[in-house]
C-alpha positions as CSV (number, residue, x, y, z in Angstrom):
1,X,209.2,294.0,-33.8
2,X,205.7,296.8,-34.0
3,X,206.1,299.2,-36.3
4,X,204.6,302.2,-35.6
5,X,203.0,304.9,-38.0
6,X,204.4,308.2,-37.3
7,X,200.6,309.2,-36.0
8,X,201.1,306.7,-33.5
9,X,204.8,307.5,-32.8
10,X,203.6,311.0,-31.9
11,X,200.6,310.2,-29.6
12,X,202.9,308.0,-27.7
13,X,205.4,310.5,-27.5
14,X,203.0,313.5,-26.4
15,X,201.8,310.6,-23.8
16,X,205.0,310.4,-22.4
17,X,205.4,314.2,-22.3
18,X,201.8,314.8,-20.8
19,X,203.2,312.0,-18.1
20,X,206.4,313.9,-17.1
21,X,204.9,317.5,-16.8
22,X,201.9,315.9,-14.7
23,X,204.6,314.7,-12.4
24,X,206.6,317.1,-12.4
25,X,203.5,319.6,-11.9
26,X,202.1,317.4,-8.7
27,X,205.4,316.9,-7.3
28,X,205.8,321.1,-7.3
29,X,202.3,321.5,-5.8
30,X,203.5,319.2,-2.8
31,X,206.8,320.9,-2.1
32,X,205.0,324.7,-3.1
33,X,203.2,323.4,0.0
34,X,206.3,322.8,2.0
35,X,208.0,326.3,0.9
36,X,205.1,328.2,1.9
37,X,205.0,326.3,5.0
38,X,208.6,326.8,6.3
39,X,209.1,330.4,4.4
40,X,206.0,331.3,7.1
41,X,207.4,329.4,10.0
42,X,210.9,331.8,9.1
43,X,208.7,335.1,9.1
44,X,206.7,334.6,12.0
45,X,210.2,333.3,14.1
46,X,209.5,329.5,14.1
47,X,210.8,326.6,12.5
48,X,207.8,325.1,10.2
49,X,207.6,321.6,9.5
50,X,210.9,319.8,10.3
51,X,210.5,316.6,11.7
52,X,209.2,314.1,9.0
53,X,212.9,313.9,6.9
54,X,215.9,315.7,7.1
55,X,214.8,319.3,7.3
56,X,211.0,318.4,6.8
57,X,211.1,317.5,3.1
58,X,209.2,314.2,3.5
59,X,206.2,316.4,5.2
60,X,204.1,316.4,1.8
61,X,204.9,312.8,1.3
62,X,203.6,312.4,4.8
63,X,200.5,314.8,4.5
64,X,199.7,313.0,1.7
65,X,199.4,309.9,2.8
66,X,197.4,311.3,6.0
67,X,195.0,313.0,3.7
68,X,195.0,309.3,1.6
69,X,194.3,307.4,4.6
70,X,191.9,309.7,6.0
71,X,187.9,308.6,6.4
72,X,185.8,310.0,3.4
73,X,182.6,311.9,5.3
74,X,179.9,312.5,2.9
75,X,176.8,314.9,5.0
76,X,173.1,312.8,3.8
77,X,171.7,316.0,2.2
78,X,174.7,316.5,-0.2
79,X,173.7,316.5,-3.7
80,X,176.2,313.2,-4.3
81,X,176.7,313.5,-8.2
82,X,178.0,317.4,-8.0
83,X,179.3,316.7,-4.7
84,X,182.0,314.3,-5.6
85,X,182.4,316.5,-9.4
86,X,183.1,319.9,-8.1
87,X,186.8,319.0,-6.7
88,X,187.5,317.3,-10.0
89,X,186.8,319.8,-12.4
90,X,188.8,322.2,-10.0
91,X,191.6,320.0,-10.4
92,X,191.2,319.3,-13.7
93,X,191.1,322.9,-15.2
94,X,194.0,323.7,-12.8
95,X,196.5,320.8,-14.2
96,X,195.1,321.3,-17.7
97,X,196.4,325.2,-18.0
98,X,200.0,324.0,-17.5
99,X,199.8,322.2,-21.1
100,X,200.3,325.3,-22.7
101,X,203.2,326.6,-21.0
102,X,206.2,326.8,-23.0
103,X,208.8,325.6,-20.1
104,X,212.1,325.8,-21.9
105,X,213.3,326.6,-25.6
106,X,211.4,325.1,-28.4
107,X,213.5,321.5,-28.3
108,X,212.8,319.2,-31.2
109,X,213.3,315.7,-30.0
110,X,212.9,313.4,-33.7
111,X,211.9,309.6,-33.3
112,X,211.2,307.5,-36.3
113,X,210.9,310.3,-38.4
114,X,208.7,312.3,-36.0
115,X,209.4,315.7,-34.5
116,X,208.3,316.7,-31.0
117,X,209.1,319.8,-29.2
118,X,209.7,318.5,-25.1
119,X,209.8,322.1,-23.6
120,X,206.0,322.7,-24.0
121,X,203.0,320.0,-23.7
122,X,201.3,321.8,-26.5
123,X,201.8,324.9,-28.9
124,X,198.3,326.5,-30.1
125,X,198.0,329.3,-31.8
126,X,195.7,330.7,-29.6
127,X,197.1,329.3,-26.1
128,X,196.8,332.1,-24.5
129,X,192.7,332.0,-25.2
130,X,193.0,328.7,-23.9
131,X,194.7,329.1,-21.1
132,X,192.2,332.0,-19.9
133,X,189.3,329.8,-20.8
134,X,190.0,326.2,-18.9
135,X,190.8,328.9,-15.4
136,X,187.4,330.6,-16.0
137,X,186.0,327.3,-16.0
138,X,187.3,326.1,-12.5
139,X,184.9,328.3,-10.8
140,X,181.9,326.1,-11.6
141,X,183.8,323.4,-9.2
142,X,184.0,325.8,-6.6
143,X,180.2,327.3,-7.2
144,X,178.7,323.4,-7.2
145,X,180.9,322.2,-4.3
146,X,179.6,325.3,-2.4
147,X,175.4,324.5,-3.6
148,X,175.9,320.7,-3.2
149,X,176.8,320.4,0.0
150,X,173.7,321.8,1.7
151,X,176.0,324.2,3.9
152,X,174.9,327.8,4.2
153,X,178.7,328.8,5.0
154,X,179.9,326.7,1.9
155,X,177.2,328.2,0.0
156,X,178.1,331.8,1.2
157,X,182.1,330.8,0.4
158,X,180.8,329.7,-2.9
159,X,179.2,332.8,-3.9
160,X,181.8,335.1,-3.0
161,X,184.5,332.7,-4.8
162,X,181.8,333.0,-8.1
163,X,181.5,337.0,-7.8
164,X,185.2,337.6,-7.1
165,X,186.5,335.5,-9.9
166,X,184.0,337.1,-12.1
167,X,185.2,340.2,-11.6
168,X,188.8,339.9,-11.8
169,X,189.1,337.7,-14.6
170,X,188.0,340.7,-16.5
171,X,191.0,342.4,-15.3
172,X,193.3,339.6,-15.4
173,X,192.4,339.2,-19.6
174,X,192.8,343.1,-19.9
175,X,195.7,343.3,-18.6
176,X,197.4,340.8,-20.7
177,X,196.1,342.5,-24.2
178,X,198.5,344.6,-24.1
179,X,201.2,341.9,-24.3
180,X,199.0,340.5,-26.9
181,X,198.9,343.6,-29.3
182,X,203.4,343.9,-29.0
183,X,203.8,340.5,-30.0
184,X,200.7,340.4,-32.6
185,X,199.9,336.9,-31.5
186,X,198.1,334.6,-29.4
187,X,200.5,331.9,-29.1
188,X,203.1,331.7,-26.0
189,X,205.7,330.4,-27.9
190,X,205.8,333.0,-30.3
191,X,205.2,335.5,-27.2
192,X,208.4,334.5,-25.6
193,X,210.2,334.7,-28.7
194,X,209.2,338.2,-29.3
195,X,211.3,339.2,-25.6
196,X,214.1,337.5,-26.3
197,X,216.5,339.9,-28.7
198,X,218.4,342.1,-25.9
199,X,217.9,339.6,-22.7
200,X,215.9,341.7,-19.6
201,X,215.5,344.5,-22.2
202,X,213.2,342.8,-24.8
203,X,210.9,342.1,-21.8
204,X,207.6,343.3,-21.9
205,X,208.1,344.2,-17.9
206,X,211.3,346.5,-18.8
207,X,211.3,347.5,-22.8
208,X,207.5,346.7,-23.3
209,X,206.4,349.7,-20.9
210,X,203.9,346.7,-19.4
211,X,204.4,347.1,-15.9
212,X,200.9,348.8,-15.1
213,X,200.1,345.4,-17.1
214,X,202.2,343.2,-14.7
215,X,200.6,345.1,-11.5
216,X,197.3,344.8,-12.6
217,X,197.7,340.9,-13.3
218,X,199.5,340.2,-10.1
219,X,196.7,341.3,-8.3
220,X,194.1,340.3,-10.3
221,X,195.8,336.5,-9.7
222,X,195.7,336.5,-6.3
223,X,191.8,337.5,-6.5
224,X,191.7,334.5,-8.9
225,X,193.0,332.3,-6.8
226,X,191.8,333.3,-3.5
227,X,194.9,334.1,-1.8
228,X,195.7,336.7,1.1
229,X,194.6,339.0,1.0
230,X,191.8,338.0,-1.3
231,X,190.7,334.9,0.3
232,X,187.6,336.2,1.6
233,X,186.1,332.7,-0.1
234,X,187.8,330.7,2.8
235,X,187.7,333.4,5.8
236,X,188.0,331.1,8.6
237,X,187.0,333.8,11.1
238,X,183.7,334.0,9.1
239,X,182.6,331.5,6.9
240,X,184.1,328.2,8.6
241,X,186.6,327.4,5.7
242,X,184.3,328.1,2.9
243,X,183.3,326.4,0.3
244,X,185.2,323.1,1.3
245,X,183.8,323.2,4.6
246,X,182.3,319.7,4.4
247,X,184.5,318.3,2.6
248,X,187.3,315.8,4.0
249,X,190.2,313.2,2.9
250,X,191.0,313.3,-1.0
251,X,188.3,315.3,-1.8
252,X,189.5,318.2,0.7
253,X,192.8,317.6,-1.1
254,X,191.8,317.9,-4.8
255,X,191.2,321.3,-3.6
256,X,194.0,322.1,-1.7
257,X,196.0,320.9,-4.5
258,X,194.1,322.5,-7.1
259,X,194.4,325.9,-5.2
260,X,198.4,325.7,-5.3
261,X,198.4,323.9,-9.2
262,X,196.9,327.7,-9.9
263,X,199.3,329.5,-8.3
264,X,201.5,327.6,-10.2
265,X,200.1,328.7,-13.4
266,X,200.0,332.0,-12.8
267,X,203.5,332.2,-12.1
268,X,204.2,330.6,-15.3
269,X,201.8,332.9,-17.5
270,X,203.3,336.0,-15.4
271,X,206.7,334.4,-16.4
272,X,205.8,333.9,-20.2
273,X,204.1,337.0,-20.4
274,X,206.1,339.4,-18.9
275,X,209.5,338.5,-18.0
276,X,211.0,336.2,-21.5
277,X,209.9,332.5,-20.4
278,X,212.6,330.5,-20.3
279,X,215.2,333.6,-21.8
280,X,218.1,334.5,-20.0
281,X,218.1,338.3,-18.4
282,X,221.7,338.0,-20.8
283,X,220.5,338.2,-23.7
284,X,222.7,335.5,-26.2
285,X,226.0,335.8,-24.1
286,X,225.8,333.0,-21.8
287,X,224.2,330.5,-24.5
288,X,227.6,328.8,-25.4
289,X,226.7,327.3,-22.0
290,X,223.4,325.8,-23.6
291,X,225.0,324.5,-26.7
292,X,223.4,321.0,-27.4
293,X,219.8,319.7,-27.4
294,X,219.9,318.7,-23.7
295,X,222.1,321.1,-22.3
296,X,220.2,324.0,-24.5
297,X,216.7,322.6,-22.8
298,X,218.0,322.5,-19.7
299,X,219.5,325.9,-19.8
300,X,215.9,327.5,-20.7
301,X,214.5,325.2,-18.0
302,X,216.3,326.3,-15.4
303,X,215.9,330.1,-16.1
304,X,212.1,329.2,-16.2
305,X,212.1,327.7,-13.1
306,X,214.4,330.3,-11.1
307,X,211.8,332.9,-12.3
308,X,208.6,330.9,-11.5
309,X,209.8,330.5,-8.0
310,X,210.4,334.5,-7.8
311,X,206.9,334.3,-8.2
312,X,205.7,331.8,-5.5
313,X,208.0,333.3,-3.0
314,X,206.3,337.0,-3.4
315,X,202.6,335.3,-3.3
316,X,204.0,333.1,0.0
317,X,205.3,337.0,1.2
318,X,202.6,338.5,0.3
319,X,200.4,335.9,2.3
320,X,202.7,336.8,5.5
321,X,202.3,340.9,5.3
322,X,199.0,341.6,4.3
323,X,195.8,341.3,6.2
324,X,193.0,340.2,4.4
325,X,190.3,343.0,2.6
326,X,186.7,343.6,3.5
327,X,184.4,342.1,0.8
328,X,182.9,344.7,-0.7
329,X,186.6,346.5,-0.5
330,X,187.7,343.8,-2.6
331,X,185.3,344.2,-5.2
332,X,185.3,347.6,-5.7
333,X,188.7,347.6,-5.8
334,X,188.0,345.3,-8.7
335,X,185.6,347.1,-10.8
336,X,186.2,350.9,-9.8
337,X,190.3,350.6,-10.1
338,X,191.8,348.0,-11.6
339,X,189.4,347.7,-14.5
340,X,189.5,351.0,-15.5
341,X,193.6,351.3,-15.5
342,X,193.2,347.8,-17.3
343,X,191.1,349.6,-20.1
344,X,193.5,352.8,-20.4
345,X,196.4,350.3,-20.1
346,X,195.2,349.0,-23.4
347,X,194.6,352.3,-24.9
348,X,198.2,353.5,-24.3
349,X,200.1,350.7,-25.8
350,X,198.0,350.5,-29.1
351,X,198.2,353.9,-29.9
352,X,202.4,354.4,-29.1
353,X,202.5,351.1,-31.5
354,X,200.6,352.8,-33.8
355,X,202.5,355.9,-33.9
356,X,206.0,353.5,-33.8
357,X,204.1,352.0,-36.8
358,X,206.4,352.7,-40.3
């Protein structure tokens, strides 16, 4: 029989948790890709993909294994090294941000004298920092795909991808000081626990005041993650497809998947940050229901998840309604608007907590 120190005991189990959420985390960036796919085909009166399985839902499986299959094409004046590094370091700093994403209630699972908390990968004090910090650094795989592939329409993709998330990522950390300064803490954990005394109440959205906040994120995210009607990095009517123009087969999908991994995580930090985590809008009167370890983590779960998929249905909306801006629209939009009511935002909440201050 191996005995196990209790060191060992909890790298195995954090392994095992860092192996569920990646699956779980993949497995929603395939069928986020399906939902988009079919909500469009509904909004523009046709059906979206619904031949591979009953109803379509083997079509990632199916694109997946196209995409798999598919002949790697690498151009001869590629710079090969940065090439082949720029779609992993995108996926990489997308998949990474959803390790500090509290997912349910804080569940202490104990084996062999160890305690582990299965509703988030990992609590930091400073998660949030972290969180903000691995994003920022996704836009050198986008940058060095654009350079390294010797393209002047990747290269022009590139740049505009590197300027635009520049500019809102200053917007998209502003916004969320705010949060920062009501619950006095960095951490995500302690964030959602701070919104969860009166239910929809407690949220920053609705008794926090922070929906200037919540606006100013929102569309700061879809900047950072170069959707409609920010994609100008990817304008197909001008720039090809952008920065992944030369790139094909698994490479072409790191991307693709590393584009909806960040939606992802933005729903889930918009979530966290805003609207209680994994809290009920109920405040404490349905929690008899969650009564148990299991049955109390998969109560918190499943509020987590019906609010991150508000989220991914408005972006897929959103995608459908809006045409897309003119460049230098979007960055003034950027600098001369959202900024600003980012700064005042910040202004306004730390002086009513200060004059709410005993």
């Amino acid at each position: 029989m191996i005995h196990l120190s209790p060191i060992q005991i909890f790298l195995l189990l954090t392994a095992v948790k860092i192996a569920v959420v990646l699956g779980i985390t993949l497995t929603a960036v395939a069928y986020t890709v399906l939902v988009e796919r079919k909500v469009l085909g509904r909004m523009q009166n046709r059906w979206g993909p619904s031949r591979v399985g009953p109803f379509g839902l083997l079509q990632p499986l199916a694109d997946g294994i196209k995409l798999f299959l598919k002949e790697d094409m690498m151009p001869l004046a590629v710079e090969r090294l940065l090439f082949i590094l720029a779609p992993i370091i995108a996926l990489a700093c997308a998949l990474i941000s959803i390790a500090m994403v509290p997912f349910s209630r804080q569940t202490l699972v104990t084996v062999g004298g160890t305690s582990v908390d299965i509703g988030q990968v990992a609590n930091l004090n400073i998660g949030l920092l972290v969180i903000l910090g691995i994003t920022s650094i996704g836009v050198y795989g986008i940058a060095l795909s654009g350079w390294s592939s010797n393209n002047k329409y990747s290269l022009f993709g590139s740049l505009r991808a590197s300027a635009q998330l520049v500019s809102y990522e200053l917007a998209l950390g502003l916004s969320l000081v705010g949060v920062v300064l009501r619950a006095g803490s960095l951490s995500l954990r302690t964030i959602v626990d701070s919104q969860s005394a009166h239910g929809a109440l407690s949220w920053n959205f609705f008794g926090g005041f922070q929906f200037v906040a919540f606006f100013i994120y929102l569309m700061a995210a879809y900047a950072e993650t170069n959707r409609a009607p920010f994609d100008l990095p990817e304008a197909e009517s001008e720039l090809v497809a952008g920065y992944h123009t030369e790139y094909s087969s698994m490479k072409f999908a790191m991307f693709f998947m590393a584009e909806y991994a960040n939606m992802i995580t933005v729903a889930c930090v918009a979530t966290v940050m805003f609207f209680g985590g994994a809290g009920s809008p109920f405040g404490h009167i349905f929690d008899g229901f969650g009564n148990g370890l299991i049955a109390g983590f998969l109560f918190g779960a499943m509020w987590f998840v019906a609010k991150v998929l508000v989220f991914i249905l408005l972006y897929i909306w959103v995608r459908g309604t809006l045409p897309r801006f003119r460049y230098d629209q979007l960055m003034k939009f950027g600098w001369t608007f959202l900024l600003p009511v980012a700064m005042v935002n910040i202004l306004a909440t730390a002086l009513a907590l200060a004059y709410r201050a005993p």
